[in-house]
N, CA, C and O of each residue as an XYZ file, in Angstrom:
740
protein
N      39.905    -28.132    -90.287
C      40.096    -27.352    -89.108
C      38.928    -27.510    -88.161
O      37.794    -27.889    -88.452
N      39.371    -27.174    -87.044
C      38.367    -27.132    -85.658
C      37.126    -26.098    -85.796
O      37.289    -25.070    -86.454
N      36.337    -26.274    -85.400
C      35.203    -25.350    -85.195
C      35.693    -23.934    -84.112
O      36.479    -24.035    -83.170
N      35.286    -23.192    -84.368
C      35.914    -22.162    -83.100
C      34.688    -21.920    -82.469
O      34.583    -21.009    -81.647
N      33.884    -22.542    -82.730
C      32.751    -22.048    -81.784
C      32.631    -22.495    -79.640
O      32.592    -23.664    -79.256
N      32.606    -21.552    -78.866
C      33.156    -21.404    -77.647
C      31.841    -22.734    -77.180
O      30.827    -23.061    -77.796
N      32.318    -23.171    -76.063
C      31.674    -24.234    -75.786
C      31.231    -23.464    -74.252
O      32.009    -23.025    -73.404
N      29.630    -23.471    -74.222
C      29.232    -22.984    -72.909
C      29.474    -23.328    -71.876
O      28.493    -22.692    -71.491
N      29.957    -23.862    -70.739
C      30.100    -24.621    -69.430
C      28.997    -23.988    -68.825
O      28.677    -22.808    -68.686
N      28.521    -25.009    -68.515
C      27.000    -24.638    -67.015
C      27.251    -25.396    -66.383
O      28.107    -26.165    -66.821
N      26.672    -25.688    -64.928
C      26.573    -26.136    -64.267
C      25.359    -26.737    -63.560
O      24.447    -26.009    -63.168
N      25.344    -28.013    -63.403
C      23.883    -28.854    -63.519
C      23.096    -28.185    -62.091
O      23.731    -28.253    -61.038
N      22.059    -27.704    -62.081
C      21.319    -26.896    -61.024
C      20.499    -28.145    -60.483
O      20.149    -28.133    -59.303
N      20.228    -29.061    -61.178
C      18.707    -29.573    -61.297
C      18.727    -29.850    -59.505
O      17.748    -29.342    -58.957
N      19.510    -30.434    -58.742
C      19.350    -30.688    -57.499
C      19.687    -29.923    -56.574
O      19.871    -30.309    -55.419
N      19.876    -28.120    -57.174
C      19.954    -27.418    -55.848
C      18.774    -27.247    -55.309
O      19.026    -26.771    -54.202
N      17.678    -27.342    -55.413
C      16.481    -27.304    -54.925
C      15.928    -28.512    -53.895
O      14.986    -28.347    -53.119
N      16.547    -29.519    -54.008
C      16.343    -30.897    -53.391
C      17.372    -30.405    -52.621
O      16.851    -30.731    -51.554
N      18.259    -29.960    -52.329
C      19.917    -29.523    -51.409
C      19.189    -28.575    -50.532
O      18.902    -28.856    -49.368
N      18.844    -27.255    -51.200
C      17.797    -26.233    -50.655
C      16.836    -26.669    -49.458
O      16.881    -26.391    -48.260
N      15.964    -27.437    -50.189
C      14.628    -28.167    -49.456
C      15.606    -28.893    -48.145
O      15.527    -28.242    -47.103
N      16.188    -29.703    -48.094
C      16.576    -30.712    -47.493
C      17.389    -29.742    -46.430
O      16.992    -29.949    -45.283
N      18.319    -28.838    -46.504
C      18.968    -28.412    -45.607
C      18.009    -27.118    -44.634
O      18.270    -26.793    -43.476
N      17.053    -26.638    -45.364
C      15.307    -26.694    -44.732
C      14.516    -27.246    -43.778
O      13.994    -26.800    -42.756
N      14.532    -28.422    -44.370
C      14.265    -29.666    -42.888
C      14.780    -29.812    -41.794
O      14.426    -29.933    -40.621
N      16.161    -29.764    -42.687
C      17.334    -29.961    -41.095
C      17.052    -29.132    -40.329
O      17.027    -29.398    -39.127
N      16.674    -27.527    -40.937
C      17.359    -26.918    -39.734
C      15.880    -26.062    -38.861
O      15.921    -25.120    -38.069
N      14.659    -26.836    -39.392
C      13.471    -26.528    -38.836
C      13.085    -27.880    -37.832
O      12.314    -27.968    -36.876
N      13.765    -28.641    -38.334
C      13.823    -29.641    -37.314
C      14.750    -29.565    -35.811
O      14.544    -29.705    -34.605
N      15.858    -29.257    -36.715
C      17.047    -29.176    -35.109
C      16.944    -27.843    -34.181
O      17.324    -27.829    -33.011
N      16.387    -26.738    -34.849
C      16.145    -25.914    -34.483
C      15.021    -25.626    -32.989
O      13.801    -25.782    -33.040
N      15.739    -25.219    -31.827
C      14.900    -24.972    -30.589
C      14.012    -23.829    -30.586
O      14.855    -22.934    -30.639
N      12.696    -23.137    -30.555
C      11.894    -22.351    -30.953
C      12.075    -22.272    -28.875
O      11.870    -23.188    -28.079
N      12.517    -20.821    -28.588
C      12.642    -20.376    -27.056
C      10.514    -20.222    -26.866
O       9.717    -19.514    -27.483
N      10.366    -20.946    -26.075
C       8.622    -20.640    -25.483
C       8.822    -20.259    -24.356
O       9.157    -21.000    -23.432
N       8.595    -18.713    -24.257
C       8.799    -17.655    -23.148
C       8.136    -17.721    -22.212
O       6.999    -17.285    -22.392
N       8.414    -18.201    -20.955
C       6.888    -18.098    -19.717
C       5.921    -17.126    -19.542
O       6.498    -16.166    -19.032
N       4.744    -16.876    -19.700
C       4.423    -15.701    -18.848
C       3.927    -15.377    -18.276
O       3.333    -16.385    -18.657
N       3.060    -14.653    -17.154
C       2.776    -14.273    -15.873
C       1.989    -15.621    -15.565
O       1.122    -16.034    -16.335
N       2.484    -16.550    -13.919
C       1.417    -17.469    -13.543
C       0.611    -16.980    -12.983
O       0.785    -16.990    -11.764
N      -0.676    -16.299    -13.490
C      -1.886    -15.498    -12.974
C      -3.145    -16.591    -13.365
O      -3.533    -16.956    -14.475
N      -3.497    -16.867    -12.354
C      -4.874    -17.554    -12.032
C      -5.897    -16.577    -12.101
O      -6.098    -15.641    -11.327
N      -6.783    -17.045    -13.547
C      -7.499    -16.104    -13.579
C      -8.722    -16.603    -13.281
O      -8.732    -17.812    -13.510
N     -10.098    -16.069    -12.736
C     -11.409    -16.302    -12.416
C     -11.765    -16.865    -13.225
O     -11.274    -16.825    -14.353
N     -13.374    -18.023    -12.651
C     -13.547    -18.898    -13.980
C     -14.432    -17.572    -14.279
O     -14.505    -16.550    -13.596
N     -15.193    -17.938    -15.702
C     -16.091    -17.077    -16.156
C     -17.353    -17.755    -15.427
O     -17.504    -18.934    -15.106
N     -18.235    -16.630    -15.258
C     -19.774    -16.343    -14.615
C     -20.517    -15.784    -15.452
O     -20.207    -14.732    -16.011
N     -21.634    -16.432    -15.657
C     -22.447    -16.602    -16.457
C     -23.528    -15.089    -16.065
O     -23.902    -14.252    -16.887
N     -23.817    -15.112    -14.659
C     -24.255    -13.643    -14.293
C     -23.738    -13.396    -13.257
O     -23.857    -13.987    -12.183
N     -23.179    -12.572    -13.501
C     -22.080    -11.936    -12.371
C     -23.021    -10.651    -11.355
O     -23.896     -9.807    -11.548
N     -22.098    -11.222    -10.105
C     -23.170     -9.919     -9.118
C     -21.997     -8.951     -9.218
O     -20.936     -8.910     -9.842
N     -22.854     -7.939     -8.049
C     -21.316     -6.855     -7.752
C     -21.787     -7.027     -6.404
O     -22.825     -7.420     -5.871
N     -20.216     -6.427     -5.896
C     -19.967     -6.826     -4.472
C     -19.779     -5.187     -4.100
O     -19.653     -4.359     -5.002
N     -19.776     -4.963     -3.245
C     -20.163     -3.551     -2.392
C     -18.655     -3.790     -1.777
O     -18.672     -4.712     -0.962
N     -17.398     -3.220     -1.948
C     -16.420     -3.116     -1.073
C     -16.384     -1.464     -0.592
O     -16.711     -0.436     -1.185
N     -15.855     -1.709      0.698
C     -15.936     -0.324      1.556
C     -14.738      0.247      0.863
O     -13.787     -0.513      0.678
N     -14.659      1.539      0.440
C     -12.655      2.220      0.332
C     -11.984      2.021      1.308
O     -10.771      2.116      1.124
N     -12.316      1.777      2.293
C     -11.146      1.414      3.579
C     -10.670      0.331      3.405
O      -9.688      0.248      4.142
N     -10.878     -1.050      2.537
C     -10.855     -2.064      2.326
C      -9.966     -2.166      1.286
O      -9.298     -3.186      1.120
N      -9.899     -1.293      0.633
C      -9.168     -1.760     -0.892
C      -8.097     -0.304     -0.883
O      -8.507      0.845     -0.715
N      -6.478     -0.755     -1.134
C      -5.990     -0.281     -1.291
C      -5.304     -0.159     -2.364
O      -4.805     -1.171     -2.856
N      -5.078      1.427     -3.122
C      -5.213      1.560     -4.645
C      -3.710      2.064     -4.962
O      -3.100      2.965     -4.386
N      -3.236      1.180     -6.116
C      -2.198      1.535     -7.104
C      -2.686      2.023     -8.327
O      -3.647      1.896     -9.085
N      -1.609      2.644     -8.204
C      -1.591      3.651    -10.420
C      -0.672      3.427    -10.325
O       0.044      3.394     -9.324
N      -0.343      3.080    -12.046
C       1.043      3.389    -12.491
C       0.706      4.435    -13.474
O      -0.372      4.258    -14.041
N       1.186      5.187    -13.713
C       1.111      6.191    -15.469
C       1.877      5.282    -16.413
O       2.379      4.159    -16.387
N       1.702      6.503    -17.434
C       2.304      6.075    -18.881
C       4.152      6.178    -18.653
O       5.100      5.651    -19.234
N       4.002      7.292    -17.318
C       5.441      7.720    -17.319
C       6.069      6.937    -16.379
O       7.219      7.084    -15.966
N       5.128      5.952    -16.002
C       6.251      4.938    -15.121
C       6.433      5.656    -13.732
O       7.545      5.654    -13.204
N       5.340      6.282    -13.123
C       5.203      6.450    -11.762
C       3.808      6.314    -11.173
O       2.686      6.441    -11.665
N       4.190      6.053    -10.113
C       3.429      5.436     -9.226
C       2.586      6.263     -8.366
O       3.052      7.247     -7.790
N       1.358      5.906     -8.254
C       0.404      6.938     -7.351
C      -0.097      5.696     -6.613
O      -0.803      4.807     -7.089
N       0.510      5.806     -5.051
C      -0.155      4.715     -4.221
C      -0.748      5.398     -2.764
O      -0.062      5.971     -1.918
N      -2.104      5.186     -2.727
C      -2.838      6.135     -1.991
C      -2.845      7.473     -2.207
O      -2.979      8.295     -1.300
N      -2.690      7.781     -3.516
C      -3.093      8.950     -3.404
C      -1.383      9.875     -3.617
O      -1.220     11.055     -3.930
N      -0.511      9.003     -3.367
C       0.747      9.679     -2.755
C       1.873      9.326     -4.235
O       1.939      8.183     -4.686
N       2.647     10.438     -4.815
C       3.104     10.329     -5.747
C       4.683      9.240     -5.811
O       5.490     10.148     -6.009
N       5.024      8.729     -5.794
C       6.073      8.237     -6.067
C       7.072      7.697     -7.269
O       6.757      7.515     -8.445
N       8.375      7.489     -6.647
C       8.987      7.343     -7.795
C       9.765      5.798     -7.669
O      10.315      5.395     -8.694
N       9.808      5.124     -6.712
C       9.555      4.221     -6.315
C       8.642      2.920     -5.247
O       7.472      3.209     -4.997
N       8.987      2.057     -4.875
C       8.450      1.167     -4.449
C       8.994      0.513     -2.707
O       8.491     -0.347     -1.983
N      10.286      1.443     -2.533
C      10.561      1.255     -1.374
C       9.151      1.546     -0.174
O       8.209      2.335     -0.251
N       9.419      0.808      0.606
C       8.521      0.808      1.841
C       7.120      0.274      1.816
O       6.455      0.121      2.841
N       6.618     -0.055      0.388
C       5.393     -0.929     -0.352
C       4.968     -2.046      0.723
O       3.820     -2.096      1.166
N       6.310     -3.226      1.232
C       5.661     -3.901      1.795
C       5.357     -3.729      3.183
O       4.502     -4.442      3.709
N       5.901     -2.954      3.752
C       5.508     -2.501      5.201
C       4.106     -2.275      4.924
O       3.202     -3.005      5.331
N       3.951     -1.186      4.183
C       2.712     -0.568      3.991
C       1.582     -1.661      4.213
O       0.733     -1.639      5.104
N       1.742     -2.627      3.218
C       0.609     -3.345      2.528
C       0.671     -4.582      3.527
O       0.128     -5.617      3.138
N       1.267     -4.576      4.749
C       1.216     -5.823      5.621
C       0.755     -5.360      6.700
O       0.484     -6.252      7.504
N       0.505     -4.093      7.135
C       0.025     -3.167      7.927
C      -1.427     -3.177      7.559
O      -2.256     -3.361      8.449
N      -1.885     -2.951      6.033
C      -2.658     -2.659      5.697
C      -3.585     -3.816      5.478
O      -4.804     -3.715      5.615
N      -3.067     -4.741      5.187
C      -3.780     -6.011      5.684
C      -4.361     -6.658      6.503
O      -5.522     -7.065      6.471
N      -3.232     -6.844      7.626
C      -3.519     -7.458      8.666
C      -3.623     -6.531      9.486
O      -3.481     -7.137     10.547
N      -3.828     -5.099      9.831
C      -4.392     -4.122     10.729
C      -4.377     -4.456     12.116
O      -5.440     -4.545     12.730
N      -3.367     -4.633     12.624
C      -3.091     -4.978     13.889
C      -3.268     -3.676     14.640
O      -3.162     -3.894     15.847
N      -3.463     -2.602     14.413
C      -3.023     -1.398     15.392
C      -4.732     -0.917     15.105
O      -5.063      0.115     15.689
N      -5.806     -1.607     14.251
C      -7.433     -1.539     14.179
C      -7.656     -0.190     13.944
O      -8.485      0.302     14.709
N      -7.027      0.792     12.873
C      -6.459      2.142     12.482
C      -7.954      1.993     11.864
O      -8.354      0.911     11.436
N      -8.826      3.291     11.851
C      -9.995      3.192     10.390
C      -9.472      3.517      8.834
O     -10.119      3.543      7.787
N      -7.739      3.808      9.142
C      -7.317      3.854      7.810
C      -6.958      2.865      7.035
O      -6.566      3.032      5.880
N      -7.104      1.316      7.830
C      -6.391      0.069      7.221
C      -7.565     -0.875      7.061
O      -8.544     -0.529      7.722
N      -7.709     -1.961      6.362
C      -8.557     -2.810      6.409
C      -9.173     -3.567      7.291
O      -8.607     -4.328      8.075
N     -10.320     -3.391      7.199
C     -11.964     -4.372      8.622
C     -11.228     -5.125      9.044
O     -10.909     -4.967     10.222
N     -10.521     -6.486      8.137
C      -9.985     -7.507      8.168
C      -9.287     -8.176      7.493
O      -9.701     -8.093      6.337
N      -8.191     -8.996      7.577
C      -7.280     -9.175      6.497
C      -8.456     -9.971      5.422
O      -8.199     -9.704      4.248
N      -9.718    -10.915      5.595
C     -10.514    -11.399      4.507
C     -11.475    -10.542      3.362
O     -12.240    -10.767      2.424
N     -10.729     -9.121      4.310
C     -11.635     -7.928      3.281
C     -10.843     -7.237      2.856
O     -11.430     -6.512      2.052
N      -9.500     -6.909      2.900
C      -8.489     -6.185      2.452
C      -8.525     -6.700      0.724
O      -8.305     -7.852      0.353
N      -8.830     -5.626     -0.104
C      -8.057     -5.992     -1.135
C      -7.209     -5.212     -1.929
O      -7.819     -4.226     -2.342
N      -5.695     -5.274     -2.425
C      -4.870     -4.750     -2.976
C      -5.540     -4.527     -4.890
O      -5.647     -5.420     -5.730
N      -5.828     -3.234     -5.024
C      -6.105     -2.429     -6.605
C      -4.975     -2.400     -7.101
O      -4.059     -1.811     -6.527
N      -4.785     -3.127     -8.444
C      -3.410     -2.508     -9.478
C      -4.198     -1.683    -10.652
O      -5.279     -1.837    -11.219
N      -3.547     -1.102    -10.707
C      -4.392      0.074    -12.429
C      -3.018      0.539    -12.780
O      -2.094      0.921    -12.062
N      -3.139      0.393    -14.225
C      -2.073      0.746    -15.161
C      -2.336      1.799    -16.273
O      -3.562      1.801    -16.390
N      -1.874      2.593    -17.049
C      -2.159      2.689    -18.349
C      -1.464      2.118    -19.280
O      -0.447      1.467    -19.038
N      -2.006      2.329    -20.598
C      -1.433      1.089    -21.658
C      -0.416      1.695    -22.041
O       0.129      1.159    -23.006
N       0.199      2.883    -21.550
C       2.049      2.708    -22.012
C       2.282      2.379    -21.162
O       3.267      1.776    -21.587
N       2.298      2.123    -19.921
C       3.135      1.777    -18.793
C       3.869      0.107    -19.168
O       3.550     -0.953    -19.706
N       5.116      0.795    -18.422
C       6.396     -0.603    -19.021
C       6.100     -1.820    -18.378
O       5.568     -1.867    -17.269
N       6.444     -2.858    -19.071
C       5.814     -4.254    -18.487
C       6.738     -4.492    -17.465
O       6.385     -5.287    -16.593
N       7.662     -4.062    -17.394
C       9.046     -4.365    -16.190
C       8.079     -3.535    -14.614
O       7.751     -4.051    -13.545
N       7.881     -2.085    -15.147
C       6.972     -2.109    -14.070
C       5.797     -2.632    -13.121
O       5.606     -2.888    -11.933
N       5.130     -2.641    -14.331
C       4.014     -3.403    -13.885
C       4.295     -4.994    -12.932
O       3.526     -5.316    -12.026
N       5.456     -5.817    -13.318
C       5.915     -6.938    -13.124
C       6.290     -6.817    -11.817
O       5.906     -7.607    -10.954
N       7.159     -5.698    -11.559
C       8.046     -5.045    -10.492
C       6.635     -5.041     -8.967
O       6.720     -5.271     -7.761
N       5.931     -4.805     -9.528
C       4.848     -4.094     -8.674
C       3.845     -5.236     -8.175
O       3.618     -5.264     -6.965
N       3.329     -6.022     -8.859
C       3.066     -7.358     -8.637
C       4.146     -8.352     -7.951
O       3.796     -9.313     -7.266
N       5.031     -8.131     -8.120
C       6.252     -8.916     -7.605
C       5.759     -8.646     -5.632
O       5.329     -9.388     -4.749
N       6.164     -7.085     -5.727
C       6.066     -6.356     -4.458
C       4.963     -7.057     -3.923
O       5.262     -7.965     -3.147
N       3.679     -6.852     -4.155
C       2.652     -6.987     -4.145
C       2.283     -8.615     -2.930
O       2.025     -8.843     -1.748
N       2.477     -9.297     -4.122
C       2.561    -10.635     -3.476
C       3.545    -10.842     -2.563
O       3.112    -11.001     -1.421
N       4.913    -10.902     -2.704
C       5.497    -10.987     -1.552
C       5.181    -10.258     -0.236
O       5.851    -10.414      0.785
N       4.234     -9.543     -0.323
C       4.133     -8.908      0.904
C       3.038     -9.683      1.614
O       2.830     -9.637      2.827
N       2.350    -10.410      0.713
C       1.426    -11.443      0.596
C       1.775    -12.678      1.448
O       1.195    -13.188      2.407
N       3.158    -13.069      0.649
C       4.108    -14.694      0.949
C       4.507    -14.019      2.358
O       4.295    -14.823      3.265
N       5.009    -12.817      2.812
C       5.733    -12.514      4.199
C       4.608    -12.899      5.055
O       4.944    -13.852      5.757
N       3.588    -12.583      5.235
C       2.522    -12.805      6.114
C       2.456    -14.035      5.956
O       2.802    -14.591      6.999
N       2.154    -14.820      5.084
C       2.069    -16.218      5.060
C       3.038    -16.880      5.821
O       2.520    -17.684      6.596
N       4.001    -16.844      5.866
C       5.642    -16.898      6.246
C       5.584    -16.839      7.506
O       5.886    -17.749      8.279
N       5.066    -15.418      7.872
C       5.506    -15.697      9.433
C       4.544    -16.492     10.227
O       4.813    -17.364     11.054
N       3.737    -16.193      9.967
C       2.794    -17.092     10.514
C       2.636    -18.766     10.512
O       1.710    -19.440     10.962
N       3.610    -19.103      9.987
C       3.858    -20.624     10.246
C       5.716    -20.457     10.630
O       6.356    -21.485     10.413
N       6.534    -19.211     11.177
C       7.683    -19.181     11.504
C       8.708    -19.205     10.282
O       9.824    -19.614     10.600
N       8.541    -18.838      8.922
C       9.526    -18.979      8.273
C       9.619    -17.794      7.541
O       8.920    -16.809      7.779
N      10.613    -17.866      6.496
C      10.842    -16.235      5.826
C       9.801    -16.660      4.065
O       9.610    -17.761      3.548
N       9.370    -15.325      3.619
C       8.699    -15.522      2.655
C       9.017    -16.149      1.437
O       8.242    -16.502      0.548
N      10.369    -16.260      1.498
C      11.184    -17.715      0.093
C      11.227    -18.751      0.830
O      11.162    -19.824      0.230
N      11.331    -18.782      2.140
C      11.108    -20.171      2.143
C       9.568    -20.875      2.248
O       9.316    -22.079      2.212
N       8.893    -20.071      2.348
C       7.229    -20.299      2.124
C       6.964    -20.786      0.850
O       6.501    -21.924      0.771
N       7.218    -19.990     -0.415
C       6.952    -20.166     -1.869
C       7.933    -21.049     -1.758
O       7.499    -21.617     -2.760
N       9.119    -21.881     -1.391
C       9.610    -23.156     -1.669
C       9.254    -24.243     -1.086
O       9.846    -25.304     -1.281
N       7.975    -24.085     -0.087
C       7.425    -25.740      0.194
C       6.820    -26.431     -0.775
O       6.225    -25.989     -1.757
N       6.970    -27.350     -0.506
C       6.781    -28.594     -1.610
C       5.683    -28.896     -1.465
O       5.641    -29.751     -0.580
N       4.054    -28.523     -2.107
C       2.689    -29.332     -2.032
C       2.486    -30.612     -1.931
O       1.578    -30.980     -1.185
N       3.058    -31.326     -2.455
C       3.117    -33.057     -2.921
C       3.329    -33.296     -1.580
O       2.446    -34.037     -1.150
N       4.639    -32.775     -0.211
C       4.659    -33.656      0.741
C       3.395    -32.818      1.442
O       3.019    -31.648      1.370
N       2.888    -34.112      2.219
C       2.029    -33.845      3.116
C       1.968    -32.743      4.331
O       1.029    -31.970      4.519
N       3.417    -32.851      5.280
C       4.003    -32.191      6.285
C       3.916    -30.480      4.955
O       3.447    -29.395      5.299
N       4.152    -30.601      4.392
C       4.561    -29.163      3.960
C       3.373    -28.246      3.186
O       3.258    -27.020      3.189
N       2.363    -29.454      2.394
C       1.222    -28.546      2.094
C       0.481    -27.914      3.683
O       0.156    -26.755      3.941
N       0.398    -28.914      4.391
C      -0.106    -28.456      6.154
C       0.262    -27.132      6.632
O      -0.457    -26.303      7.189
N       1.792    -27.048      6.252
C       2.573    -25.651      6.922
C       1.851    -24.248      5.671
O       1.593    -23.078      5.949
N       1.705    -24.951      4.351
C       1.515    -24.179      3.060
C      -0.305    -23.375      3.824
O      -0.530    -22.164      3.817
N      -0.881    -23.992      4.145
C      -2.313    -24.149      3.759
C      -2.597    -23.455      5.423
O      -3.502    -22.669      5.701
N      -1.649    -23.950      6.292
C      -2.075    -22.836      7.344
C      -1.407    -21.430      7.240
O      -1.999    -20.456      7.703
N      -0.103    -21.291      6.602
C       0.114    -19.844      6.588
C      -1.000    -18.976      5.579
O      -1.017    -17.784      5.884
N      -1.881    -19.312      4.505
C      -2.890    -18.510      4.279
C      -4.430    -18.747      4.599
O      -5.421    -18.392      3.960
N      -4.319    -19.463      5.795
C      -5.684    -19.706      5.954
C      -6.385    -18.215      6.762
O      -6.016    -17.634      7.783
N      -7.358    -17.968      5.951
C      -8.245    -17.125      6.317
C      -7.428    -15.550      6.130
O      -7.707    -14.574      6.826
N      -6.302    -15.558      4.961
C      -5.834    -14.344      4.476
C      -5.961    -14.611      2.874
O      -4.862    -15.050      2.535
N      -6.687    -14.551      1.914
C      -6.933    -14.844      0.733
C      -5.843    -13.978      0.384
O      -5.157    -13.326      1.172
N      -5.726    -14.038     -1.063
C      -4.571    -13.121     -1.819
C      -5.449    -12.321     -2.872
O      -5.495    -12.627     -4.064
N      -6.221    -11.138     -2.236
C      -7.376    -10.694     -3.205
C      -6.135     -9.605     -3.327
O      -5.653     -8.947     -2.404
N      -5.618     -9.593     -5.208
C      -5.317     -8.777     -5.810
C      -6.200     -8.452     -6.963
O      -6.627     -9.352     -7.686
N      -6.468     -7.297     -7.146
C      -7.614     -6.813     -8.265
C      -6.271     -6.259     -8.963
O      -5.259     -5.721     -8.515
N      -6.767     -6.681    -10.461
C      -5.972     -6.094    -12.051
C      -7.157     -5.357    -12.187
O      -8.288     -5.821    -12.045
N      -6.886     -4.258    -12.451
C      -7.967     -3.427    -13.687
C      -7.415     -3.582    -14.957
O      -6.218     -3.539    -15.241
N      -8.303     -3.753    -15.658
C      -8.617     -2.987    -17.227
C      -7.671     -2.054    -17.314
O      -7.696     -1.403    -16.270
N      -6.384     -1.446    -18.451
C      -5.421     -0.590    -18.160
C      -6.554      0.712    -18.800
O      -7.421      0.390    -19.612
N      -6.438      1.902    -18.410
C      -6.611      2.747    -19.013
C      -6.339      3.247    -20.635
O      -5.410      2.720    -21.247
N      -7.003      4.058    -21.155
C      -6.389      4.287    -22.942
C      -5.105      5.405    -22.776
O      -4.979      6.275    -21.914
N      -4.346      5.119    -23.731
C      -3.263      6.300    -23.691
C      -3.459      7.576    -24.037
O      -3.700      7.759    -25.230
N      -3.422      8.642    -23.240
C      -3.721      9.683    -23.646
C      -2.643     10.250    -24.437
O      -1.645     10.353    -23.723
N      -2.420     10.695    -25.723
C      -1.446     11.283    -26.315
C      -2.347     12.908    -26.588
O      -3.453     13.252    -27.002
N      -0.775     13.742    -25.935
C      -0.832     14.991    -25.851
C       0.131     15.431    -26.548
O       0.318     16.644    -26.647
């Protein structure tokens, strides 16, 4: 008679690990890793001894954001950003020679201050404002609108010319502060 003893069935493993590994490769290879842009901010070179510069308060005009995502600009509470660039193109280029607006547009400079909860959408939002009110002056002053300013082409000659006279002798002095610490209450 037959043995009755049950006969184990397994199944040969030895190359799921080489299967494993290998479908590993594939897919760290084919795989696109998204590299997120983020802010094109030109930052100062470093200075070895740095002076300080004496700016007048009439000269520098000041943003806050809070933790709560509002805005204190001059002093004045808000809950948005409407009317920002009027403000800050007035305040620049001081055509009406107010002692409330800047000496000169080469001394005007725009303050951002944040605290460290404040939302990065804001902060983004506000810089956005910021500069374009920047690009509008640039803009008109060689006759065009402020997107079509930020779309001249440097490389052609004719267009860095138009680029390089709409900010000549209006620098783009935006000051970042240091964000504040979060106060938790």
């Amino acid at each position: 008679m037959r043995s009755n003893k049950l006969k184990l069935e397994s199944i040969n493993t030895g190359s799921m690990a080489d299967i494993a590994f290998l479908l590993l490769i594939f897919f760290l290879v084919s795989t696109t890793i998204l590299q997120e842009k983020g802010l094109m901010l030109k930052l100062p070179p470093e200075v070895d001894d740095p002076t300080t510069i004496k700016i007048k308060d009439r000269n520098v005009f000041n943003i806050y954001v809070n933790s709560k995502n509002q805005y204190l600009i001059e002093n004045e509470v808000r809950g948005d950003l409407s009317g920002l660039q009027s403000e800050l193109i007035n305040f620049i280029l001081n055509e009406s020679h107010s002692d409330h607006f800047a000496e000169s547009p080469q001394d005007a400079v725009v303050s951002i201050k944040t605290d460290r909860g404040t939302d990065y959408k804001m902060f983004i939002t506000l810089l956005d404002e910021v500069k374009e009110s920047y690009y509008t002056i640039y803009g008109d002053r060689v006759g065009m609108s402020a997107s079509a300013y930020r779309a001249l082409d440097q490389s052609a000659l004719e267009q860095r010319i138009l680029y390089e006279k709409g900010k000549e002798g209006i620098p783009m002095n935006i000051s970042i502060a240091e964000p504040d610490a979060l106060a938790i209450k």
